[in-house]
ZAMARGU-4260 file (C-alpha; in steps of 0.2 Angstrom, whole numbers, plus 5000, padded with zeros to 4 digits):
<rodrens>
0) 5000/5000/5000 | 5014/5010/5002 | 5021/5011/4986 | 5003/5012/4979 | 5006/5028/4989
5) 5021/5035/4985 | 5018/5030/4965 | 5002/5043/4967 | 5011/5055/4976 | 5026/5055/4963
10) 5014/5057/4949 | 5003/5071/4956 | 5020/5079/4959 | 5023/5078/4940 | 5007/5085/4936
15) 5008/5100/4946 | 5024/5103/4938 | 5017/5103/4921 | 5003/5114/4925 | 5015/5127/4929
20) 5022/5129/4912 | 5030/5145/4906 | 5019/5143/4889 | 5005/5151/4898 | 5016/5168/4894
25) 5011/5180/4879 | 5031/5181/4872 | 5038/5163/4871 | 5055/5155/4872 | 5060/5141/4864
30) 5071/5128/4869 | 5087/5137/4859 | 5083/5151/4869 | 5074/5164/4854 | 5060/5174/4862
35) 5046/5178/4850 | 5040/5195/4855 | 5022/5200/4851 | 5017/5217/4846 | 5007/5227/4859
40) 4988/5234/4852 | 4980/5238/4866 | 4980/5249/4886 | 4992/5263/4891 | 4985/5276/4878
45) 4988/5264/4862 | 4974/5272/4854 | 4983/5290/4855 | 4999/5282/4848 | 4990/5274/4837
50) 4982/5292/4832 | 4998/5299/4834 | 5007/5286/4817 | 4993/5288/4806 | 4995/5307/4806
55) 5016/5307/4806 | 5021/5292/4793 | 5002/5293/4786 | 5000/5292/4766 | 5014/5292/4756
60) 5018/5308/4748 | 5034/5313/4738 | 5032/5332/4742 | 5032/5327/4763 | 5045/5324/4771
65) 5049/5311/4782 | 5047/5314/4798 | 5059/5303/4807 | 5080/5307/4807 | 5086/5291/4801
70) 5077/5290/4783 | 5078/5272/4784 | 5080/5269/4768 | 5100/5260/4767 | 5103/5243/4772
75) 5112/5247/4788 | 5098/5254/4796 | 5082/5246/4790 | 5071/5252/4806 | 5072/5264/4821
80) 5074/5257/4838 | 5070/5264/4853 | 5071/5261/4869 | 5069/5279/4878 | 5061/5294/4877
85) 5075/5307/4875 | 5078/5296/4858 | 5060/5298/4853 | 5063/5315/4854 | 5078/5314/4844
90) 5073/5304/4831 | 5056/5315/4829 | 5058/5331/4817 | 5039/5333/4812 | 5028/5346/4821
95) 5014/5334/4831 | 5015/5332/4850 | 5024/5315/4855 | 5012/5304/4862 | 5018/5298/4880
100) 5025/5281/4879 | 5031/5271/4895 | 5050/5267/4888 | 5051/5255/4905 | 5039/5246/4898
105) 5040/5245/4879 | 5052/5246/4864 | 5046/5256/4848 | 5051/5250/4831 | 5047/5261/4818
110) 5052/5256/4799 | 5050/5257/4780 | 5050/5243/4765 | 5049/5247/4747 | 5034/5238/4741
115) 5025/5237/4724 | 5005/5241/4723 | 4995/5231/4731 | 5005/5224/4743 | 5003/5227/4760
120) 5010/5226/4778 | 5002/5207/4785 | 5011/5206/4801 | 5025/5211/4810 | 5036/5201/4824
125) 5051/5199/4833 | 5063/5185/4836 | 5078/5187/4849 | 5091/5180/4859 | 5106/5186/4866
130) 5114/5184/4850 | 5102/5192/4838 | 5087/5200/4836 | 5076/5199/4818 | 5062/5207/4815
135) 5049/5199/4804 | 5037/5210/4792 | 5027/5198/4785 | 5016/5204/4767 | 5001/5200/4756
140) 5001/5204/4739 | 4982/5206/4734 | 4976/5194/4721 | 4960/5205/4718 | 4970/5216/4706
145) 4969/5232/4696 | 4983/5239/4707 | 4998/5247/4694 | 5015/5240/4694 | 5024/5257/4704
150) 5034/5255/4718 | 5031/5264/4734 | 5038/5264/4753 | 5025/5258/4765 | 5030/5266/4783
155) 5026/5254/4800 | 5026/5254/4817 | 5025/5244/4832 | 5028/5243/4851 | 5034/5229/4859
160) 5037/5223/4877 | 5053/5232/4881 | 5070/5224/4873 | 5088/5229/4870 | 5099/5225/4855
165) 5113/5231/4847 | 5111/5225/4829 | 5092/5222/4820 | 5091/5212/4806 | 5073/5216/4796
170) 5069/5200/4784 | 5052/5205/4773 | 5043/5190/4765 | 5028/5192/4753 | 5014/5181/4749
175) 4999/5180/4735 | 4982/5181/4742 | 4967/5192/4747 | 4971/5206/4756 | 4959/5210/4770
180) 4952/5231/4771 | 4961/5234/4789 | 4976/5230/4780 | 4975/5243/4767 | 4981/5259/4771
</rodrens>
């Protein structure tokens, strides 16, 4: 009887253990140690941030200028990153109020590809570990047609939980398919 206890004892124990897994957790690691970080969409004033990016990288327009520092356009520097709110400041040379954004908490990236028309910015996502960071901007190219063959630079942002890295690497991948309206800028 004993070991009848002991044996249901040792497997409760196991159980408890694998109820407290870590995969419960919205940024995952895996077992090589890369962190899939998930853009943030929602609370601490997202909506006037959000408001904030439509109007400053808005509709593409030649006669605007950009209103970032870095023009993001070599392949050194694909995206902006950062980490605080004196380089916010910095990196900001348009004439809107900043939005506040809690730096102890998040990470802004904020980035341009050269796309053809009709594609459009599907999803975006980060992998890291202490070795490097890649961040994923994932595109649809809409199969319902009658878009022209010209060439245009589609402007993103995103916050994600707070990160640090020295070197970014940006790796764009495009698909066919239909393109959902939210998408569509």
């Amino acid at each position: 009887m004993k070991k009848v206890f002991f044996i249901l004892g040792v497997l409760l124990s196991l159980g408890m253990f694998c109820a407290c897994s870590s995969d419960d957790e919205v940024d995952s690691e895996s077992s090589d140690g890369i962190v899939d970080l998930t853009p943030i969409d929602e609370g601490d004033d997202f909506a006037v941030i959000s408001d904030f990016f439509k109007t400053a990288l808005g509709e593409y327009d030649a006669e605007k200028p950009f209103d970032f520092k870095n023009n993001l356009s070599n392949e050194e520097n694909p995206c902006i990153v950062i980490n605080n709110e004196d380089d916010f400041k910095e990196a900001y040379t348009g004439d809107l109020s900043l939005p506040v954004i809690d730096f102890s908490k998040y990470t802004l990236i904020i980035g341009k590809i050269l796309v053809s028309a009709g594609t459009f910015i599907d999803n975006v996502y980060i992998k890291t570990n202490s070795a490097n960071t890649t961040l994923f901007v994932d595109c649809i190219m809409d199969t319902k047609g009658g878009y022209l063959g010209n060439f245009y630079w589609d402007y993103y942002w995103k916050l994600f939980p707070k990160f640090h890295a020295s070197n970014i690497n940006v790796e764009v991948s495009k698909e066919k398919g239909e393109v959902d309206d939210s998408k569509k800028r």
